[in-house]
C-alpha beads as a LAMMPS data file, in Angstrom:
LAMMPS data file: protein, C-alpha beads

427 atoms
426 bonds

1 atom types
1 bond types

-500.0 500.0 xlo xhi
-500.0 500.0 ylo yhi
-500.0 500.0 zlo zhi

Masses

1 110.0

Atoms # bond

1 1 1 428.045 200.053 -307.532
2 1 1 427.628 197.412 -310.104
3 1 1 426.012 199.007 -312.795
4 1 1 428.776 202.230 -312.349
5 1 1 431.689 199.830 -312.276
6 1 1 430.332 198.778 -315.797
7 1 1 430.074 202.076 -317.021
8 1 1 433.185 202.972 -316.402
9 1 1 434.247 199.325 -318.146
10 1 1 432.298 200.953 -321.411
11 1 1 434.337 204.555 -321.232
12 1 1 437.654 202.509 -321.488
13 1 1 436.438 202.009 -324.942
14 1 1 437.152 205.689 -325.576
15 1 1 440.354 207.283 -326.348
16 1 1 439.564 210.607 -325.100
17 1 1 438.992 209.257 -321.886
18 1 1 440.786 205.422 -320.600
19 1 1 443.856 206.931 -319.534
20 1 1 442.470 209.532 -317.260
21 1 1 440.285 206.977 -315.832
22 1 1 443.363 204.270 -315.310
23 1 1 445.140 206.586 -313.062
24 1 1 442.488 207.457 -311.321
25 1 1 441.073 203.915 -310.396
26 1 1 442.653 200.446 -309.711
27 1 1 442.316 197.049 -309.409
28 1 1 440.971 197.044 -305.593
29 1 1 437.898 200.115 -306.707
30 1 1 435.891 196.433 -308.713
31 1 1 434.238 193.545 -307.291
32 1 1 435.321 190.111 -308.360
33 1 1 433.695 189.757 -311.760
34 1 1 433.784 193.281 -313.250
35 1 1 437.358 193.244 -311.175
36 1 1 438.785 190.565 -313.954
37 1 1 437.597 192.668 -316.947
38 1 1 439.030 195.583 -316.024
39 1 1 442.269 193.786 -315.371
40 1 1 442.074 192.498 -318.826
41 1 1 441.047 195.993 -320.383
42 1 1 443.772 197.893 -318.586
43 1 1 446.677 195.122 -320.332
44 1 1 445.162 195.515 -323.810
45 1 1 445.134 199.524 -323.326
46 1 1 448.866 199.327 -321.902
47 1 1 449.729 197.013 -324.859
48 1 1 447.651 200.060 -327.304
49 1 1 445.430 196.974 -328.408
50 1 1 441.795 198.080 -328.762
51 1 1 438.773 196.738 -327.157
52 1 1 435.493 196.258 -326.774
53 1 1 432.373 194.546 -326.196
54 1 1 432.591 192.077 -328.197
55 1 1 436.312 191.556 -327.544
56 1 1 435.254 190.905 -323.568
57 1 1 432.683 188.715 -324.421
58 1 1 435.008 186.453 -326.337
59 1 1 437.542 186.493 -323.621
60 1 1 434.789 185.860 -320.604
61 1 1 432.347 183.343 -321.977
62 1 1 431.321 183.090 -319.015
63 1 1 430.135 186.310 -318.103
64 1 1 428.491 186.544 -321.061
65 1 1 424.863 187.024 -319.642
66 1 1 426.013 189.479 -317.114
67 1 1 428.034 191.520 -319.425
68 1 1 425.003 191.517 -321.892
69 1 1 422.433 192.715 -319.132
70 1 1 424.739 195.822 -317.655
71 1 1 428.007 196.248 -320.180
72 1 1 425.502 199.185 -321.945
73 1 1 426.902 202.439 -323.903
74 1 1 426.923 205.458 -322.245
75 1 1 427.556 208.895 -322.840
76 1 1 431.543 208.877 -322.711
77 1 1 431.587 212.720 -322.655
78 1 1 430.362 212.898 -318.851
79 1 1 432.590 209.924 -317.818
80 1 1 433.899 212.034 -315.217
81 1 1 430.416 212.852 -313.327
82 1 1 430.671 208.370 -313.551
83 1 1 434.088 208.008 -312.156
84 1 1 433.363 210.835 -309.442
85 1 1 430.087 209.086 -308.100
86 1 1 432.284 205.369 -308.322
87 1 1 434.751 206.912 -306.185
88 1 1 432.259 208.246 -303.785
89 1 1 430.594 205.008 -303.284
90 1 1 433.820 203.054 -303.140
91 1 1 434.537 205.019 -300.332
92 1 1 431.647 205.282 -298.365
93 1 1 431.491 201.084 -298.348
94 1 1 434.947 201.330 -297.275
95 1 1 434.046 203.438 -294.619
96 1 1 431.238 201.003 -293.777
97 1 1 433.568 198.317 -294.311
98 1 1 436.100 199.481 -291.372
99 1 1 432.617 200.228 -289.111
100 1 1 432.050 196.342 -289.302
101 1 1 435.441 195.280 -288.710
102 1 1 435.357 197.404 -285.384
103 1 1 432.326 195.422 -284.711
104 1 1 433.390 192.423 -285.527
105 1 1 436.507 192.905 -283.478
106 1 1 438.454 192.411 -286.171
107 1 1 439.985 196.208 -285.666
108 1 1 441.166 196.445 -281.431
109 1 1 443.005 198.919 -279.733
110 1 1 446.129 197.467 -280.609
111 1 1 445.743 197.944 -284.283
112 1 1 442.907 200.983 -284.551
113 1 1 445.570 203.616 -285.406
114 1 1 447.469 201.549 -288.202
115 1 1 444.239 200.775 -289.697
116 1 1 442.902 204.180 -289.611
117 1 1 445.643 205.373 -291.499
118 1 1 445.035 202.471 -293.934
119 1 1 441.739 203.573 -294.566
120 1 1 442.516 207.035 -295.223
121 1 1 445.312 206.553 -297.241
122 1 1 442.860 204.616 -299.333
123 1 1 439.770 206.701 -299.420
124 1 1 441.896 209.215 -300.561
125 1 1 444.073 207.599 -302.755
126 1 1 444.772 208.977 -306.512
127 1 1 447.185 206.898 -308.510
128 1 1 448.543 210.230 -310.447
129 1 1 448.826 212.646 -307.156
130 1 1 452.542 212.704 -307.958
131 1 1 453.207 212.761 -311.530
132 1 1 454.101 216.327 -312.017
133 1 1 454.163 217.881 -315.558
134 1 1 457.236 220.736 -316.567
135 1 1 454.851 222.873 -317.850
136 1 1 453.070 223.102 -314.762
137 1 1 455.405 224.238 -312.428
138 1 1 458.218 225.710 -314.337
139 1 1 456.902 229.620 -313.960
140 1 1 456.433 229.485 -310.123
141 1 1 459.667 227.668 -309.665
142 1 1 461.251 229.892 -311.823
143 1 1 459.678 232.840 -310.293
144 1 1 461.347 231.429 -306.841
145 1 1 464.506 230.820 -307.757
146 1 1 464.607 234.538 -309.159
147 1 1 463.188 236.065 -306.658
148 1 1 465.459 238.603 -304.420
149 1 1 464.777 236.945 -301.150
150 1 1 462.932 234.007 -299.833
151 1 1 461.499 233.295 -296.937
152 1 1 463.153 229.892 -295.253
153 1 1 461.669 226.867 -296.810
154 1 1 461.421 224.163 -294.206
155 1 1 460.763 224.670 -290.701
156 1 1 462.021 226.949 -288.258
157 1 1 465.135 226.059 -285.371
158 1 1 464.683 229.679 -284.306
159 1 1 468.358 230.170 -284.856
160 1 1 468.695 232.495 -287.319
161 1 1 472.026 231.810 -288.687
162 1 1 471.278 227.615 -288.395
163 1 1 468.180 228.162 -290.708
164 1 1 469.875 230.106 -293.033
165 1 1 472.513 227.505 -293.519
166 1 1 469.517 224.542 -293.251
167 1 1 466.629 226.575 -294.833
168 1 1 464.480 225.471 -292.138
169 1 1 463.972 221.459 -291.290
170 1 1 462.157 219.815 -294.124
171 1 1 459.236 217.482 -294.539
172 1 1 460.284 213.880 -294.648
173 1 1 463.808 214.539 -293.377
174 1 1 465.628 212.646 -290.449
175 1 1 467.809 214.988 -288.555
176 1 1 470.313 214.286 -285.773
177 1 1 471.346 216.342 -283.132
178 1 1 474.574 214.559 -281.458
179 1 1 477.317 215.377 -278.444
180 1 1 479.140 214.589 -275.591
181 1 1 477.015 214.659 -271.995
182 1 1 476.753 218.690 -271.728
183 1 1 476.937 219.799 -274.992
184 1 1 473.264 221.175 -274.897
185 1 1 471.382 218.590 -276.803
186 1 1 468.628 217.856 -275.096
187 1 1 468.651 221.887 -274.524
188 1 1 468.435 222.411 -278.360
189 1 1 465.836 219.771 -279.110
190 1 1 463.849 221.494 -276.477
191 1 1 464.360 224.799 -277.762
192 1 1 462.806 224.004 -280.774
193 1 1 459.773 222.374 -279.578
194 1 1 459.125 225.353 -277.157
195 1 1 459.628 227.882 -280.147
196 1 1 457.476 225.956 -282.723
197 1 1 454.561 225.237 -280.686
198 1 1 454.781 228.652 -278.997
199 1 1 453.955 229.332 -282.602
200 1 1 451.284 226.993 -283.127
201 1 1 453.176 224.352 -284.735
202 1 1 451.889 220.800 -282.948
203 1 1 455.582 218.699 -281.918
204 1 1 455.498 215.582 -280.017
205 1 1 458.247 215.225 -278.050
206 1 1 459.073 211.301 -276.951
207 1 1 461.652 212.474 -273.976
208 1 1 463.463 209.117 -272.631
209 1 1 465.865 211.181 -270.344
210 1 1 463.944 214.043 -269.110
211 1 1 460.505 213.911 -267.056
212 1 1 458.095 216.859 -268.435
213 1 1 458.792 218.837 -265.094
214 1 1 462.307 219.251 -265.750
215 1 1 461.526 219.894 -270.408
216 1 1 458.379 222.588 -269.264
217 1 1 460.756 224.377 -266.636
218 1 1 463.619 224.462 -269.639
219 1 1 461.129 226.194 -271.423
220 1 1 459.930 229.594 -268.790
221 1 1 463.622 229.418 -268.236
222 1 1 464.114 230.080 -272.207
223 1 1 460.840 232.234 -272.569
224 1 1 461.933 234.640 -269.249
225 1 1 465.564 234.259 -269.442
226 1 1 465.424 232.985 -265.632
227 1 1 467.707 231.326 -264.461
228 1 1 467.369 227.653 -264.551
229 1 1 468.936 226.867 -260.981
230 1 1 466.411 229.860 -259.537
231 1 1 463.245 227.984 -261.244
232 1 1 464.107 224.591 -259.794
233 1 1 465.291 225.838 -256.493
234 1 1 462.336 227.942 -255.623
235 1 1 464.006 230.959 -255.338
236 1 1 462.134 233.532 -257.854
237 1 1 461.477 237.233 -256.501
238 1 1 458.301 238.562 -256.766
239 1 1 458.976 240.344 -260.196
240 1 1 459.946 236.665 -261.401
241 1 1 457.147 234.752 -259.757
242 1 1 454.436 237.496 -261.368
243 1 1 456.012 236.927 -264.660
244 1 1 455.796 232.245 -264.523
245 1 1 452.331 232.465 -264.168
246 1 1 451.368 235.188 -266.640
247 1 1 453.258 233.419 -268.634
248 1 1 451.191 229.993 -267.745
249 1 1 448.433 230.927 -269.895
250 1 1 450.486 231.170 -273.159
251 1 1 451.683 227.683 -272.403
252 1 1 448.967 226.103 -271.172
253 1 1 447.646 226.692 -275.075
254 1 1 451.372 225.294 -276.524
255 1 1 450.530 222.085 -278.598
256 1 1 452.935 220.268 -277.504
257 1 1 452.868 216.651 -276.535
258 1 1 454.897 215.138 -274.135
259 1 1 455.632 211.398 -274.323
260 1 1 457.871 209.892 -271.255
261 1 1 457.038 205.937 -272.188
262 1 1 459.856 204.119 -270.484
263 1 1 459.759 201.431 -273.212
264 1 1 460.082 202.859 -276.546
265 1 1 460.626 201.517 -279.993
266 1 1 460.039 201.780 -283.446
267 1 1 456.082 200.144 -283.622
268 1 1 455.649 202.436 -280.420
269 1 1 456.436 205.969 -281.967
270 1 1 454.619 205.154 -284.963
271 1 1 451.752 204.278 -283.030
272 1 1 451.553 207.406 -281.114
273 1 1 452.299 209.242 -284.098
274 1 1 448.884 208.066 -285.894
275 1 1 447.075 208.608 -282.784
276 1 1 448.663 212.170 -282.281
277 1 1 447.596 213.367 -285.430
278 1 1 444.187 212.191 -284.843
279 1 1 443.884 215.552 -283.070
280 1 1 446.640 217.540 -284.185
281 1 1 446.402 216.727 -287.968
282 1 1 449.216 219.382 -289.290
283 1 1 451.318 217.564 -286.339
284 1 1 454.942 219.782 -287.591
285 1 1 457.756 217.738 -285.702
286 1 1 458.491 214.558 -283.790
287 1 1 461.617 215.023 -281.591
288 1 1 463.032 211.930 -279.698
289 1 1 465.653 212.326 -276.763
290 1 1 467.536 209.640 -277.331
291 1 1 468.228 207.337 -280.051
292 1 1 470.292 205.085 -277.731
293 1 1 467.801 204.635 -274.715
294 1 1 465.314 203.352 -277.541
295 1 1 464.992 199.430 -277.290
296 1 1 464.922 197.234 -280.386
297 1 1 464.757 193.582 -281.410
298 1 1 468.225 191.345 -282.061
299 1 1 471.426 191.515 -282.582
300 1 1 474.281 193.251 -280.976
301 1 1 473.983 197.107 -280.092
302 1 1 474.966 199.015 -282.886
303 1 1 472.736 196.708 -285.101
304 1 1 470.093 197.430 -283.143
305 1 1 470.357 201.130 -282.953
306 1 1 471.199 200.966 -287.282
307 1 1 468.113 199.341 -287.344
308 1 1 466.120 202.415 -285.269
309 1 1 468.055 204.817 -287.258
310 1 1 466.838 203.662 -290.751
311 1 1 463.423 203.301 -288.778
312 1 1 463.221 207.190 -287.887
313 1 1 464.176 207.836 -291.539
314 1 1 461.087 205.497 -293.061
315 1 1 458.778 207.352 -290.309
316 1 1 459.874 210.479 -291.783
317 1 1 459.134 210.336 -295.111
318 1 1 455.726 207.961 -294.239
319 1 1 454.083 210.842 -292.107
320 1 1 455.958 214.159 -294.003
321 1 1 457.585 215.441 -291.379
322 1 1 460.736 216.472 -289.592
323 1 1 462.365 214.271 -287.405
324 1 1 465.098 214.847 -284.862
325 1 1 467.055 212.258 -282.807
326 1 1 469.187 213.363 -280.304
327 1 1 472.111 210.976 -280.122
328 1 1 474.777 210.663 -277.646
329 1 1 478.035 210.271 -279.432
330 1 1 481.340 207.480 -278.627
331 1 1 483.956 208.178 -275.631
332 1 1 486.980 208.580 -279.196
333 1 1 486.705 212.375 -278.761
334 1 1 487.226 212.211 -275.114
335 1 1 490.906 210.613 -275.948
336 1 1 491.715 213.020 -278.520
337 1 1 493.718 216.476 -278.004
338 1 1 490.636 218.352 -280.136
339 1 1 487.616 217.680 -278.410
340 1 1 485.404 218.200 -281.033
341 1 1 483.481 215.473 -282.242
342 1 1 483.671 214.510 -286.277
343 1 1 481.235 211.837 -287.963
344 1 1 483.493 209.009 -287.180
345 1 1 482.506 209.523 -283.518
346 1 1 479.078 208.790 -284.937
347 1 1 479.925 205.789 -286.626
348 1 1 480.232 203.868 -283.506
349 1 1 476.137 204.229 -282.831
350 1 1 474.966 201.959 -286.060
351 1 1 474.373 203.376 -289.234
352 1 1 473.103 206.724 -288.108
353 1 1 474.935 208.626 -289.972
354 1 1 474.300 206.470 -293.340
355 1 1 470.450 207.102 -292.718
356 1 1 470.305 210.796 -291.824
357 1 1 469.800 213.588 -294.054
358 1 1 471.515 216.087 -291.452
359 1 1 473.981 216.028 -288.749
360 1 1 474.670 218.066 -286.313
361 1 1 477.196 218.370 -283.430
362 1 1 477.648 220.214 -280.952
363 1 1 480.652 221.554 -279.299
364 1 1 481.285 223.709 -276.254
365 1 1 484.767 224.696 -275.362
366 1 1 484.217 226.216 -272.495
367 1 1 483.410 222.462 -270.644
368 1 1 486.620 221.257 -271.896
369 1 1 488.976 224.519 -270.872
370 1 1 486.960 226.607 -268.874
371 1 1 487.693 229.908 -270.257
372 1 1 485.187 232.089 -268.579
373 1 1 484.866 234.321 -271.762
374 1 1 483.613 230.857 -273.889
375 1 1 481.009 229.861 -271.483
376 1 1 478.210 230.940 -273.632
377 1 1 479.863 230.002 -277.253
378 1 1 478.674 226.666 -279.025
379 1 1 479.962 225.326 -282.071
380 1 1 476.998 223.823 -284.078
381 1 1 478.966 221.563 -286.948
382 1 1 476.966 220.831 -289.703
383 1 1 479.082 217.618 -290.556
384 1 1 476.312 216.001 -292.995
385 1 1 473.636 218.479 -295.023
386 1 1 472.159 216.106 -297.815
387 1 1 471.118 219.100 -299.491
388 1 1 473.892 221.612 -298.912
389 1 1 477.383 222.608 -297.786
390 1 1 479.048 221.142 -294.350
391 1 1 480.323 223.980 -292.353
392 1 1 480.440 225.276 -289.076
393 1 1 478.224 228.267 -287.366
394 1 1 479.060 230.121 -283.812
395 1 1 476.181 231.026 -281.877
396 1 1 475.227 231.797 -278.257
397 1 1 473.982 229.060 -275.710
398 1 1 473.072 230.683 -272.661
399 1 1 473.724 227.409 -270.150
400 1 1 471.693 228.964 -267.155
401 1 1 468.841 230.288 -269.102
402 1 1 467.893 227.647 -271.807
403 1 1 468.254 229.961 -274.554
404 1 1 470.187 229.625 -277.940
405 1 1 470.531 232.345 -280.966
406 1 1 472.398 234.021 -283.598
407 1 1 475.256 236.402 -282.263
408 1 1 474.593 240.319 -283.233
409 1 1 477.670 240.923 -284.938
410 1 1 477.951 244.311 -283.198
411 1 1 478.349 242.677 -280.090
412 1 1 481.305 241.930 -277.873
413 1 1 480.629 238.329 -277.688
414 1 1 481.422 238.420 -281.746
415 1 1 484.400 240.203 -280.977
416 1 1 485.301 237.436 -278.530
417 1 1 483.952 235.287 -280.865
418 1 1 485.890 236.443 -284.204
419 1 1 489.195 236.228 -282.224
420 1 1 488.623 232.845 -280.623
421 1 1 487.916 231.311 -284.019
422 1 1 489.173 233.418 -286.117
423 1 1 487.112 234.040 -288.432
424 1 1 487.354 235.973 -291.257
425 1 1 484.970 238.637 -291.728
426 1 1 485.630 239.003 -295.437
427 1 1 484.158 236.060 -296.179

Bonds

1 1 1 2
2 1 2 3
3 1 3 4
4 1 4 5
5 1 5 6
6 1 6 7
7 1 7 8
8 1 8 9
9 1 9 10
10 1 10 11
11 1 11 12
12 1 12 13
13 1 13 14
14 1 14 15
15 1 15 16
16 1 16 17
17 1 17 18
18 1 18 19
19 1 19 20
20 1 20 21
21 1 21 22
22 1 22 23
23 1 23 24
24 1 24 25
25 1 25 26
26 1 26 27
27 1 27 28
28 1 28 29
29 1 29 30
30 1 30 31
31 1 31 32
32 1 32 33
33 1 33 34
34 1 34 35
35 1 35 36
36 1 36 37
37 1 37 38
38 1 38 39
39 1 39 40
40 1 40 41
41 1 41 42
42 1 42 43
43 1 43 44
44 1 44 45
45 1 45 46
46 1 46 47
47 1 47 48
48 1 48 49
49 1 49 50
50 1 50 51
51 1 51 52
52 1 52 53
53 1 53 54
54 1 54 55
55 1 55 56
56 1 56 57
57 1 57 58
58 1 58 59
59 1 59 60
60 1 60 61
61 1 61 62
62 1 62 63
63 1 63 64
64 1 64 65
65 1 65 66
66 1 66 67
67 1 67 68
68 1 68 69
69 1 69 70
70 1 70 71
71 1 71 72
72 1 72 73
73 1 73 74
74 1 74 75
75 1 75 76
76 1 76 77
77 1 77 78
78 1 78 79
79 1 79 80
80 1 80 81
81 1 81 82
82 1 82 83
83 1 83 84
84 1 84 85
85 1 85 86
86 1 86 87
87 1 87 88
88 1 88 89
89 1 89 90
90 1 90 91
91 1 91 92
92 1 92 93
93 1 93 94
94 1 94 95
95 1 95 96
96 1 96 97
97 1 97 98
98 1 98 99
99 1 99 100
100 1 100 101
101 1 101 102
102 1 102 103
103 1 103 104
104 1 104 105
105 1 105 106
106 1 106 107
107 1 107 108
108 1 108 109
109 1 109 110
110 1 110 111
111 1 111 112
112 1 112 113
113 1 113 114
114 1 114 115
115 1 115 116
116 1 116 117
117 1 117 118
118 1 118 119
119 1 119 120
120 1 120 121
121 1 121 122
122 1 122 123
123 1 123 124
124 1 124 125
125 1 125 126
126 1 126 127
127 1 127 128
128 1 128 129
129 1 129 130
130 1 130 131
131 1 131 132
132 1 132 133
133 1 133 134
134 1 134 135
135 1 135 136
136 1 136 137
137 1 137 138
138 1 138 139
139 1 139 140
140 1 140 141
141 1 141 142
142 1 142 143
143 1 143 144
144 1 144 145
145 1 145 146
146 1 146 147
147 1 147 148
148 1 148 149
149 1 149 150
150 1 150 151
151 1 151 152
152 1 152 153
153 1 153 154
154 1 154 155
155 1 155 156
156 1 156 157
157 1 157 158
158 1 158 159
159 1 159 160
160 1 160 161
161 1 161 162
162 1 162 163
163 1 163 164
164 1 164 165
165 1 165 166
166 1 166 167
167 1 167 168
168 1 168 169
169 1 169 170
170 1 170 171
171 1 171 172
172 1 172 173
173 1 173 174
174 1 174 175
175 1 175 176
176 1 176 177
177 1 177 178
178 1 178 179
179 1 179 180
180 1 180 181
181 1 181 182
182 1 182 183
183 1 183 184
184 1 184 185
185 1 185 186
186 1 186 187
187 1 187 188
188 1 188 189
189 1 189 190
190 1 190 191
191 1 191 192
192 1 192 193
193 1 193 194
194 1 194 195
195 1 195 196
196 1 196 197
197 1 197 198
198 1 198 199
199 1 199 200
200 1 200 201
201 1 201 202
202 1 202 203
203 1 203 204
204 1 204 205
205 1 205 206
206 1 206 207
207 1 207 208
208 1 208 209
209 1 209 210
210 1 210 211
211 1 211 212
212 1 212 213
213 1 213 214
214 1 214 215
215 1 215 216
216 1 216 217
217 1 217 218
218 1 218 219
219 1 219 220
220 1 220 221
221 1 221 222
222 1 222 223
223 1 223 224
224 1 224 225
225 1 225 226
226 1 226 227
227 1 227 228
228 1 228 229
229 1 229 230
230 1 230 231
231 1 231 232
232 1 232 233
233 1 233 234
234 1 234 235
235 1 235 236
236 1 236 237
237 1 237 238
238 1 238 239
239 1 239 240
240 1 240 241
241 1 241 242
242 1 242 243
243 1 243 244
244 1 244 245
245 1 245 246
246 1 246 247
247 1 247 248
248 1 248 249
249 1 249 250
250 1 250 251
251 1 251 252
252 1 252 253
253 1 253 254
254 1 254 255
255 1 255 256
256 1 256 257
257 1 257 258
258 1 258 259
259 1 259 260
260 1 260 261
261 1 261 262
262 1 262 263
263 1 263 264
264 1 264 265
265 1 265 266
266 1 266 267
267 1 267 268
268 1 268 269
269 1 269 270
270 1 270 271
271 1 271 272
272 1 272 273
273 1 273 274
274 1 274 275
275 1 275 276
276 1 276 277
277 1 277 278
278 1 278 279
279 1 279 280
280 1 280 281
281 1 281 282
282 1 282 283
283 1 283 284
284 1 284 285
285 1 285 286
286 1 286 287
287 1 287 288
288 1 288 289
289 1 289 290
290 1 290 291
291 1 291 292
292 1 292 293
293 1 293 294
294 1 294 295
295 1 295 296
296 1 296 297
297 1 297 298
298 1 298 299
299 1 299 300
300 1 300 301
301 1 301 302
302 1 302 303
303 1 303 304
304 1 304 305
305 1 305 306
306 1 306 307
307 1 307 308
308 1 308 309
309 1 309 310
310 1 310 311
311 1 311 312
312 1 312 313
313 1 313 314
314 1 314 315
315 1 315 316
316 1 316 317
317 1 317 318
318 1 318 319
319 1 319 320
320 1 320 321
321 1 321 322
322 1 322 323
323 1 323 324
324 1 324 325
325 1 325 326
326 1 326 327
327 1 327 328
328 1 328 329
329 1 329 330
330 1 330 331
331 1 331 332
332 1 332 333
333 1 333 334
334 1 334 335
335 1 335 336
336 1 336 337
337 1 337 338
338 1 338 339
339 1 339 340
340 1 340 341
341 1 341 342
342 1 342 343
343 1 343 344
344 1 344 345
345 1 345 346
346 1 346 347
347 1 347 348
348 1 348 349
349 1 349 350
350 1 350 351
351 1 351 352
352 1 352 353
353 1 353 354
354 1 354 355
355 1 355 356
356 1 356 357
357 1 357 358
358 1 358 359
359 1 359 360
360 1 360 361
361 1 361 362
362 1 362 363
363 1 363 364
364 1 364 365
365 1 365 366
366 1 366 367
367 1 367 368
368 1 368 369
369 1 369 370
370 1 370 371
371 1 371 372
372 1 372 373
373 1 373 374
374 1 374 375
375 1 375 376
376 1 376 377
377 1 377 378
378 1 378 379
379 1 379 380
380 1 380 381
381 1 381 382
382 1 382 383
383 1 383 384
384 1 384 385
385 1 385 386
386 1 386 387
387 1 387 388
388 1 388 389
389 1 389 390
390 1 390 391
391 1 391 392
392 1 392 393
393 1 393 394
394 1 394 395
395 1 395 396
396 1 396 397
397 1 397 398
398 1 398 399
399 1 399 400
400 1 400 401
401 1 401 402
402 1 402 403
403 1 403 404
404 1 404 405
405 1 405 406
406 1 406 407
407 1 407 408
408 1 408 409
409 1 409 410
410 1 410 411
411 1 411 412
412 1 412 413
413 1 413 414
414 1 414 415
415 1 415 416
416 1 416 417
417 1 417 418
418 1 418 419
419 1 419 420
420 1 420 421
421 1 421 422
422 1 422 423
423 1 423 424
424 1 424 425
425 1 425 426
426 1 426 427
């Protein structure tokens, strides 16, 4: 590794090749020695001051015999077969590296997962991943934003008319789904667990109010339209009971991952999160039901729960995923003549809705006034969208059978629908 390190000290001599190397290697790719002239060669090259060998022996007289012995011209043009087989031996000793330290008992169970995802953050590490050149990308984006119709972007709820308005639930953001007990919360996260993974998208699921009996029977309730009470009760007909178990092999292969840990916080989830993806490396979604049975350190309540809420926004954007927190929302709503919650409801829990990047009540009239005709009518207020318009959507909630979607607008529920809220169909 010595003698390559060098080599690659001699092609920062060249023009046509230093800055491609400095944003491909750093200060942490050298040993102690070579480490320092590097250092020094990278500050000249950033300051466009020139350099060589006889420059480096000037400034380290003391390396003078070692820089004689192995600081050697090479053939500049095939600097990039040197900097590939650096690399690859940087990483294989860190490899080794992490072997010893598990050993040495240096790496335990405690910290195994963090340091895993240490190490492969660094083995695969490239200092100019993200700088993105115009020229690049401007035909396929513009190519996209021309196109006639595109598919949705981020992924699916499995609500049509929600992921039109979202385009889909994006990589790295924090989403929160929030209500009043009975609003169909927990119902919604669930929904979209069941319908991702039934599609082979891996969710973890961290469910502090629901055991997995009751979140898997939400789910054949949703995939048979069964009634809920009939699942739980025991009271299936034959037809029914036929239908749960061929339906038990399609679930059984579901990657979904169900996490009931009675103590959760913020070190806990991300924990489980690098372990998770251990096996399921394209994990899709981390739901957690709810923010405010989570348990954090100091302070009063809402700081505490602020504090989780920036948290689940940081584990977003660390791992590139979706997140949604379900979050119960303040008794204010309760005391007002229009039950429907607004963000200031939201306020009371910390600084959740500061952190997210969408919220989203939920609203069912029918629990407030009982009209028989609104029992399966939700109002799903997108009162924060980061990336978009605000704006309310109706769509159906079917209570007893754990299933949520778009409303065909040929339907007599939209009729209801249209006169209830009255919308305007010109629009």
């Amino acid at each position: 590794m010595n003698l390559l390190a060098w080599k690659i000290i001699w092609c920062l001599f060249d023009d046509k090749c230093k800055y491609d190397i400095l944003s491909k290697v750093s200060i942490k790719h050298f040993d102690k020695d070579v480490r320092e002239v590097f250092e020094y060669c990278k500050e000249n090259i950033q300051n466009d001051i020139n350099i060589n060998k006889d420059v480096i022996k000037t400034k380290f007289p003391k390396l003078e015999t070692i820089i004689d012995t192995y600081l050697l011209p090479v053939d500049t043009s095939v600097y990039k077969a040197y900097l590939d087989e650096f690399l690859h031996l940087y990483n294989n000793n860190r490899v080794e590296r992490f072997g010893e330290s598990i050993l040495s008992k240096k790496i335990t169970y405690n910290n195994i997962y963090e340091e895993m995802e240490e190490l492969i953050k660094d083995v695969n590490s490239n200092v100019d991943n993200n700088i993105i050149y115009i020229s690049d990308v401007i035909e396929e984006l513009t190519n996209n934003l021309t196109s006639s119709e595109k598919p949705v972007e981020g992924l699916l709820t499995y609500i049509k008319d929600l992921d039109t308005r979202l385009d889909g639930l994006k990589k790295g953001d924090y989403i929160v789904i929030a209500g009043r007990p009975s609003m169909g919360k927990s119902a919604l996260g669930s929904y979209i667990a069941y319908k991702n993974t039934l599609n082979n998208v891996p969710v973890l699921y961290f469910s502090l109010e629901m055991g997995y009996k009751q979140l898997i029977t939400r789910m054949f309730a949703s995939e048979l339209e069964i009634e809920l009470y009939k699942l739980k009760r025991g009271l299936l007909n034959e037809a029914e009971k036929t239908a749960v178990r061929n339906t038990q092999e399609s679930f059984r292969n579901m990657p979904i991952i169900i996490d009931e840990t009675a103590t959760l916080d913020l070190s806990v989830i991300q924990s489980k999160i690098q372990k998770i993806k251990l096996k399921y490396p394209n994990l899709g979604l981390v739901i957690v039901d709810h923010i405010q049975l989570m348990e954090g350190a100091g302070g009063n309540r809402n700081e505490i729960i602020g504090d989780i809420s920036r948290g689940f926004k940081v584990i977003a954007k660390k791992f590139q995923l979706p997140v949604i927190a379900i979050s119960q929302l303040s008794r204010l709503c309760e005391s007002r003549e229009d039950k429907r919650p607004i963000l200031s409801d939201l306020r009371e829990s910390g600084s959740i809705e500061q952190d997210a990047d969408v919220v989203i009540m939920l609203y069912r009239d029918h629990y407030y006034n009982y009209n028989p005709y609104h029992e399966n009518l939700c109002e799903i207020n997108i009162a924060k969208f980061r990336e978009g318009e605000v704006g309310k959507i109706i769509v159906e909630y079917n209570l007893k059978k754990q299933y949520w979607k778009s409303i065909n607008p040929r339907s007599s529920l939209w009729e209801l629908t249209k006169k209830f809220y009255a919308i305007d169909q010109s629009k």
